[in-house]
N, C-alpha and C positions, 0 to 999 in steps of 0.2 A: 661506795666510794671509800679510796684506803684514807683520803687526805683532801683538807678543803685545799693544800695547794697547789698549784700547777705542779701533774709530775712527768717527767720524760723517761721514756721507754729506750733504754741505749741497748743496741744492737749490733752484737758482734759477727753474729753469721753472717757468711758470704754469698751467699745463694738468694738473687733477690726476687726467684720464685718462692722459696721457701718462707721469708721477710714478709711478702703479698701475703701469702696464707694467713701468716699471725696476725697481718693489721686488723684484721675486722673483731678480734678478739680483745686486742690492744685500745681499740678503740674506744672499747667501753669504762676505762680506768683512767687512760692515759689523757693528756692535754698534747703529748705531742711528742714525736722518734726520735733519736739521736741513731742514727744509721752513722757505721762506716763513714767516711770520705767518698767512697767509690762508689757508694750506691746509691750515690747523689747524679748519677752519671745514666741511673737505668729512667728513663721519663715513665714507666710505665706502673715504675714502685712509688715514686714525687706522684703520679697527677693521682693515685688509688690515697695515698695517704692524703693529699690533698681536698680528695672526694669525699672524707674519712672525715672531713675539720680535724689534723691531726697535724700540726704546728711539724718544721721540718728544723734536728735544731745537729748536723753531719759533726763529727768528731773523730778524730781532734784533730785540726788544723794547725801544725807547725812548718815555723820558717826554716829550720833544719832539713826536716823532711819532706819534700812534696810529693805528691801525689800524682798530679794533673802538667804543672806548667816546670818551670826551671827557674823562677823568680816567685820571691814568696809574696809581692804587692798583688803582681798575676794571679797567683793561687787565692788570694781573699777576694780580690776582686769577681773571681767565679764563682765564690760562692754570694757575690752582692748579685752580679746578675742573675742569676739563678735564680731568684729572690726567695734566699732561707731566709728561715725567719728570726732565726740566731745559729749561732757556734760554737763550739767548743773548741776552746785555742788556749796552745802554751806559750803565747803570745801575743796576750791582748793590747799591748802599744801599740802596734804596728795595725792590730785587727780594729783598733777603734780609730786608728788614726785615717785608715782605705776608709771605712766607712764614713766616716763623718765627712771627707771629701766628696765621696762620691752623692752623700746627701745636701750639701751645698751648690754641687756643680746640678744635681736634679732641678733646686731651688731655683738658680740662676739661669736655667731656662727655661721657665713659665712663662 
């Protein structure tokens, strides 16, 4: 082990066959991926690293630039459903503020 503390494995390639290959490698060091944005979108790389106990932590999320929707509450909100397990955001008012919503509106329907 490099470190007792949680370390995350960010990931710049695009290929998320290639991505698949590394996880199992990855797997033995890391606590958990920082993949792209986009490869938050392949289910087949999320459930292997999932399979992997390997935390999903997608980067980086801005409200400038999106990826996925045309509204930046939209784009964080995808990644709440989604259920990452964190983010990487240059923008964390806005990222803390979708979440903590959407974890009271969970609350208030139990």
């Amino acid at each position: 082990m490099l470190s007792d503390l949680p370390l995350v494995f960010l990931i710049k390639e695009d290929n998320p066959e290639t991505v698949m290959n590394w996880l199992y490698d990855v797997q033995k060091y890391a606590h958990a991926i920082g993949p792209k944005s986009q490869l938050v979108m392949h289910k087949p790389l999320v459930q292997l690293a999932q399979d992997l106990k390997l935390d999903i932590h997608p980067w980086y999320v801005r409200d400038d630039i999106l990826d996925h929707t045309d509204d930046p509450i939209k784009e964080n909100l995808l990644y709440f459903d989604l259920k990452m397990n964190g983010i990487f955001t240059e923008f964390p008012h806005l990222t803390v503020s979708v979440f903590n919503e959407q974890v009271k509106k969970s609350k208030s329907n139990k």
